[in-house]
C-alpha positions, 0 to 999 in steps of 0.5 A, spaced: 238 194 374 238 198 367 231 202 370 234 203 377 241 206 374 236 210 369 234 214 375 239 215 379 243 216 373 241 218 366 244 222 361 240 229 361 239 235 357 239 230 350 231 232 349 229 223 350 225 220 355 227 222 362 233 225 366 236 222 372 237 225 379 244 225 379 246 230 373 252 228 370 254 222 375 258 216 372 255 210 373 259 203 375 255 198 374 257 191 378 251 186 376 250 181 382 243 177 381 241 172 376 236 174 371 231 172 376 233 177 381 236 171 386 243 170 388 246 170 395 249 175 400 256 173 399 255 176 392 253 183 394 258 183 400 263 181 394 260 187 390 260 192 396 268 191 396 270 192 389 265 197 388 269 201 394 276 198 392 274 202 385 273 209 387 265 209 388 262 215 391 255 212 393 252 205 392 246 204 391 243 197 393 236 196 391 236 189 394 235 186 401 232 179 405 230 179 412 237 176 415 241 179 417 249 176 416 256 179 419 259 178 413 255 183 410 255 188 416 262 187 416 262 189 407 257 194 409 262 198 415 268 197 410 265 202 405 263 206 411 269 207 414 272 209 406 268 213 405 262 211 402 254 214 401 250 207 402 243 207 400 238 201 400 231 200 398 226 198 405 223 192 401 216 191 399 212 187 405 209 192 407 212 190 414 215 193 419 220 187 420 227 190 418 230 188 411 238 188 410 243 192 409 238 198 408 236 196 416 244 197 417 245 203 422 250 206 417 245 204 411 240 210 408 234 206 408 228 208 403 222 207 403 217 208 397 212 215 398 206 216 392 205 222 388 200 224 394 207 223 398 203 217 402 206 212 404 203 206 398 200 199 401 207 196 398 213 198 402 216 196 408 217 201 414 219 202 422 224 207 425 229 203 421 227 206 415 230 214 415 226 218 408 222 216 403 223 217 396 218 216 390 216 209 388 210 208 385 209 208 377 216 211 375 218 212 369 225 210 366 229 205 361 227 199 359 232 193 359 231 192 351 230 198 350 225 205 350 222 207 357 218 203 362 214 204 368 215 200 374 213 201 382 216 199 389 222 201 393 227 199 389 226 205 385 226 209 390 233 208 392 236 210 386 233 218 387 236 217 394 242 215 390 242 220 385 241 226 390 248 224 394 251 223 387 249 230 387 251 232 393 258 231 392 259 236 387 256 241 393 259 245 398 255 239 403 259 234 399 265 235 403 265 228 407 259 222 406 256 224 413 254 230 411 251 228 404 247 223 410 246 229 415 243 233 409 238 229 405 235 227 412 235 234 415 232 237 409 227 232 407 219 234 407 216 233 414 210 230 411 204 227 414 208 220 415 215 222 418 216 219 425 210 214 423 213 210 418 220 214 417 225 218 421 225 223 416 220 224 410 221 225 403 227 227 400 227 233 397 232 235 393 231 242 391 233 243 398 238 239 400 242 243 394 239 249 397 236 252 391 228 253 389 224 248 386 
């Protein structure tokens, strides 16, 4: 949790360690899994309405499992309908088989690219999968402290997240389906989009219409 908030969030311009995609965003953390990365989906769809009720502007889920549950489609739907940008991480099967609530139609779903901006034997895939984002040796904080590394698409969700967070400050940021509609149509048409993802890889420099 710490290294995926450190992505999509983390302080800039204080001269240490890396940025976060989501310059001057504010970080609500709700911790939802035991220390072993378990739990149930009843406590990510409890996670999904506080999270809404409180005023969040974006979620990102860097959790998933292969059953699907009306009860977190109907969590899911409920921030939607208020507002909310969802983002998820696809998964690291390297299957096609969808993961949820990244697979959730109002979902943005991530899967993970390399530096090469292919996709690593890790991530999961299919047409339900919208962009990519980087997922392989990212660098962000450690939970006791200093920086890490660490690979999947866990870590890709959260630069998808930090790109909407930015977004909202902008003149696309006017409704959550525009921050949607924006990330995917300027993402990098590369060798794997329409293969492995609708999109390609998200671009940020783009979507916020400045040169990189």
């Amino acid at each position: 949790g710490t290294h995926v908030a450190g992505i999509a969030a983390a302080a800039t311009n204080k001269g240490l360690g890396g940025a976060g995609v989501g310059y001057q965003a504010q970080l609500m953390s709700g911790k939802i899994l035991t220390s072993t990365g378990r739990g149930y989906y009843s406590w990510l769809v409890n996670a999904l309405i506080w999270a809404t009720d409180s005023g969040a502007e974006v979620i990102n889920m860097s959790i998933g499992g292969t059953a699907t549950s009306q009860a977190l489609k109907e969590a899911i739907n409920y921030a939607s309908n208020k507002g909310v940008v969802l983002v998820a991480a696809a998964g690291n099967s390297g299957s096609s088989t969808p993961t949820y609530p990244a697979a959730y139609p109002v979902v943005l779903a991530v899967a993970a690219s390399d530096k090469s901006d292919q996709k690593p034997s890790f991530s999961n895939w299919g047409s339900w999968v919208d962009v990519a984002a980087p997922g392989t040796s990212i660098l962000s904080l450690g939970k006791s402290g200093g920086y890490t590394t660490k690979t999947g698409t866990s870590m890709s969700s959260p630069h998808v997240a930090g790109l909407a967070a930015l977004l909202w400050g902008t003149p696309w940021g006017n409704s959550a389906s525009v921050i949607v509609d924006r990330i995917q149509q300027t993402a990098f048409k590369d060798s794997s989009a329409g293969k492995y993802w609708q999109h390609g890889r998200i671009d940020a420099a783009a979507a916020l219409g400045v040169s990189a």
